[in-house]
N, C-alpha and C positions, 0 to 999 in steps of 0.2 A: 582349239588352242590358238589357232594363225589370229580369229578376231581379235583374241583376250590379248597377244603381244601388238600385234597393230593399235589397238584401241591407247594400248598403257604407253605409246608412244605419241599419240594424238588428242585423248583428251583420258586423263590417269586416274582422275576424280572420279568421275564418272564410271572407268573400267573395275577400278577396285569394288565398290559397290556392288557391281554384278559380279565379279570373281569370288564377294563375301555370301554372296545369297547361295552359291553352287553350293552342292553338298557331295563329294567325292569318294570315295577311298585310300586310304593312302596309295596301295597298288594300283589304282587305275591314275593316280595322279604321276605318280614317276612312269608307268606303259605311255600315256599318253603327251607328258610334257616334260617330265624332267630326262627323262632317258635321250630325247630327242634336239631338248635345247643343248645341253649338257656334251652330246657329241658334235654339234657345229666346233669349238673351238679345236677339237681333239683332232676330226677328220680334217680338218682345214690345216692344222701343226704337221699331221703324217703327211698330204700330198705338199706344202712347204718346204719341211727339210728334207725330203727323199727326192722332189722335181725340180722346185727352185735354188735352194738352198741358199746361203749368204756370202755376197760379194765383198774381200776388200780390198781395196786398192784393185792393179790391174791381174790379180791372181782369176783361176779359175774356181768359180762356186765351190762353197765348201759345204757339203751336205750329208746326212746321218746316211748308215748302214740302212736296209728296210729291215732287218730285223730290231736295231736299237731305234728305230722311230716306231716300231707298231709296237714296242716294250715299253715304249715312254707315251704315247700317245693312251694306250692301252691304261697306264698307271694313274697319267692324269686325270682321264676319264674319268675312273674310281675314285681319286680324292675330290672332283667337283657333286659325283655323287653325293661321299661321304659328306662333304661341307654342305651342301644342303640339307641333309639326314640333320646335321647336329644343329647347322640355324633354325630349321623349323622346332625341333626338342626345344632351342632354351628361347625357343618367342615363345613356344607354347605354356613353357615353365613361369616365363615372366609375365604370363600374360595375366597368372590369380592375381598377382601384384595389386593390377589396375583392376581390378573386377571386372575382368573382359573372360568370355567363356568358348574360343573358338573350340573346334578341333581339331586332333592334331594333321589330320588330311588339311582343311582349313591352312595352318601353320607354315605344312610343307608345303603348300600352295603359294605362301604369300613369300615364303623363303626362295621356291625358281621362279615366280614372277618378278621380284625383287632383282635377282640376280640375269634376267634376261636382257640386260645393256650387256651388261658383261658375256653373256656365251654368243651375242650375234657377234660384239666384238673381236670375236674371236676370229671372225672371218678373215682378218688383219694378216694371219699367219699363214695364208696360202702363198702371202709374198713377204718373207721372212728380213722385213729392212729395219734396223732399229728406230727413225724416226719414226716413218710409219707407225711401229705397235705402239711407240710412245705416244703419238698423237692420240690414234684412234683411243689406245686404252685409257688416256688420262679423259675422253670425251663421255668414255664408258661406264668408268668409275665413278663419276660427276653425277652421272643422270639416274646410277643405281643408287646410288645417295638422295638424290630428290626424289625417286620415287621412293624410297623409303622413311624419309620424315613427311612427305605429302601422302602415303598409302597407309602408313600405320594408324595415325588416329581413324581416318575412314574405315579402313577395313576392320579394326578392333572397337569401332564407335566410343569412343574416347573422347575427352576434352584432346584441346589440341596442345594445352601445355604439357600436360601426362603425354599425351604422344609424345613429344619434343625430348620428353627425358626416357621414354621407352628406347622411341629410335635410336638414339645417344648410345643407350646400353647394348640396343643390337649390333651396331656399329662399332661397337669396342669388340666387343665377343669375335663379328666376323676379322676385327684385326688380326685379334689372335688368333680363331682359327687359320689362318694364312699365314700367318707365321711359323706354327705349327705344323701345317701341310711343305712351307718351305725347309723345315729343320729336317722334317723327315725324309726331305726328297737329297739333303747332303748329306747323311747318313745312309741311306742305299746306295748314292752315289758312292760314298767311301768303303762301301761293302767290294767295289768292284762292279756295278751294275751301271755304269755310267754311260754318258752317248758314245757311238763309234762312230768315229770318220769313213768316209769312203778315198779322200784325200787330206 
């Protein structure tokens, strides 16, 4: 797993190719890489707002409960799962489109590789500062975008304008699914399941 993420930040061309020749399981793909990327951003959120928490002005840190940080850490965790489960389904789905035949291990492969700017990013949130997450995450967001319209025609060996409009469509979808993962997360909120302060 460590080469395949190093590589796809050094030379992506090149990594995607070899990430397309593996042949996995889906279960051995999330034991060994999405289960693992997927918890840097969550573990990083719990030791953030339960040790550091956020400063403003001359107040003292304002940081969650450790119960509402391992309930929220714990939730999020599961919808990064889940959002991977459903981007690798509709790459897979839209992959007859283009007469691309991966499988769907294949798919969810290219859906946490895709998303690996985004869960290192995550590391942001051990020091809970709004510029910070803004920075790092808008650096995050950017590059899982360029490996996404530079990885798809390679890994689905594709023309690259068919890529261009592939990518396009994955990239709507993960909109929405984020959007979705956020509606749902103000509705459990408004269930009463919300963060608790310690102050």
């Amino acid at each position: 797993m460590i080469h395949h993420v190093l590589g796809l930040f050094t030379h992506p061309d090149q990594e995607w190719k070899e990430i397309r020749g593996e042949d996995e399981t889906i279960s051995h793909m999330y034991l060994t890489h999405t289960l693992i990327l997927a918890a840097i951003p969550a573990v990083s959120a719990f030791i953030g707002t339960t040790q550091v928490g956020w400063v403003i002005g001359n107040r003292p840190a304002v940081m969650l409960t450790m119960e509402s940080a391992i309930w929220m850490s714990v939730m999020s965790y599961l919808a990064m799962l889940a959002g991977v489960a459903v981007m690798g389904a509709f790459i897979h789905w839209m992959a007859r489109t283009y007469d691309a035949t991966p499988s769907m291990a294949q798919c969810i492969a290219f859906a946490t590789y895709t998303a690996t700017p985004l869960f290192i990013g995550g590391l942001a949130a051990l020091y809970p500062h709004l510029w910070l997450g803004m920075l790092i995450g808008t650096a995050a967001i950017c590059y899982t975008v360029y490996l996404l319209y530079v990885g798809l025609p390679t890994f689905m060996n594709i023309p690259s304008d068919e890529g261009f409009l592939f990518s396009s469509s994955v990239l709507a979808v993960g909109l929405v699914v984020l959007v979705a993962i956020m509606a749902a997360t103000v509705i459990i909120w408004g269930l009463g399941v919300g963060p608790v302060y310690t102050n």
